[in-house]
C-alpha positions, 0 to 999 in steps of 0.5 A: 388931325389924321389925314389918309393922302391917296393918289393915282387910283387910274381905275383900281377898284380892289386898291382904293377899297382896301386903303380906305378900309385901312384908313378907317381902321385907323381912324383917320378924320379926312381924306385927301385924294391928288387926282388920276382916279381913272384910266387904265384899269375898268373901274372907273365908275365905281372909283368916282362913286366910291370918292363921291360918296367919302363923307370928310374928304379934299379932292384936286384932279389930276393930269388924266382928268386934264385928257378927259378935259380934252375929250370933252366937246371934240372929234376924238375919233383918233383918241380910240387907237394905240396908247390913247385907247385906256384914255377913250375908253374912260371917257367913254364909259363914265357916266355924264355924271361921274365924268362932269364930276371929275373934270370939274375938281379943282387942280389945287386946294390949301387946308388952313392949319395955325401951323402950316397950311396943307397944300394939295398938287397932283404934280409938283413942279419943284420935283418934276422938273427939266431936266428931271431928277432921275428918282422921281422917274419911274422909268429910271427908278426901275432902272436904277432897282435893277442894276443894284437893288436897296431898300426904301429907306436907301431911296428916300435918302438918295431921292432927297439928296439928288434934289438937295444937291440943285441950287435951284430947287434949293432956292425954291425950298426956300422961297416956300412958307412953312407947312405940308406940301402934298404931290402924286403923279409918278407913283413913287411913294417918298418923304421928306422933311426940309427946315420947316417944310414937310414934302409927302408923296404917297405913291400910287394906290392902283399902280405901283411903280416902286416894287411894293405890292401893296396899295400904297397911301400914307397918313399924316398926322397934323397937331400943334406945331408939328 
């Protein structure tokens, strides 16, 4: 079976159009989305009518829809100024239906598959941790592209040695059933694999932070015992 994984839309109509056309275009069977559909950019309706209208697809929320949460049945007069503008103003222009629809997805979800179950999480705790792993920051990923640029492949083996190189990651690793471990939430595109376990981080469709210009998703294909 091919999955699309989509994560961290935050409103980018263009973006989501553009991966699900792609998607199509390979002929994938589900998709599976990890929340943060609104904030940031204006189409925040059209992105949760577009989710709501995909015929095959798993949906968890994310941690905006947990601001949107708490918007809900409050005084929130002071959510209108400063860095919570974008947060207000989604709250405030989605339609009863779309918000209520959103804030009511699940925070996980678990696909069941003979060979390892697909377990969806907006936010991975294992990767983002205290203190936190330098690559999985987008503030430090920046950082780190601008004092000596390297290349994707550079990232995925310095990202993944960092996080291997913690005994306590380590033993979480392991305390892990065998499967495919899905997660979002910093908008950094990544991949690994670690004994039986597969761990996939499709960046951000509506906001890279990982100087890709494109809108980043990924697909995995799940068959047999792979």
């Amino acid at each position: 079976m091919k999955f699309a994984i989509l994560s961290d839309i935050h409103g980018n109509l263009p973006a989501l159009n553009a991966a699900l056309a792609d998607a199509e275009k390979n002929e994938v069977d589900k998709i599976l989305l990890l929340g943060d559909y609104c904030i940031t950019l204006p189409w925040v309706n059209e992105v949760i009518e577009t989710i709501r209208g995909l015929k095959s697809a798993v949906v968890i929320r994310g941690n905006n829809e947990g601001y949107l949460i708490n918007l809900l049945g409050q005084n929130n007069t002071d959510w209108s100024r400063k860095q919570f503008g974008p947060i207000y103003w989604s709250f405030s222009n989605l339609k009863p239906e779309n918000l209520e629809y959103i804030t009511s997805l699940p925070e996980t979800a678990v696909i069941q598959n003979n060979s390892g179950d697909i377990h969806l999480e907006h936010s991975m705790k294992l990767f983002f941790r205290v203190p936190k792993v330098r690559p999985f920051r987008s503030s430090q990923f920046r950082k780190m592209m601008e004092e000596n640029p390297f290349t994707h492949d550079e990232y995925l083996a310095l990202a993944k040695n960092e996080i291997l190189s913690r005994p306590d990651a380590l033993e979480e690793f392991r305390a892990l059933p065998e499967g495919v471990y899905l997660f979002g939430h910093n908008h950094l595109q990544f991949h690994m694999f670690y004994e039986d376990k597969l761990f996939v981080n499709p960046g951000s469709c509506g906001i890279g932070c990982d100087y890709a210009a494109a809108a980043s998703y990924t697909i995995i294909e799940h068959a047999g015992n792979r």
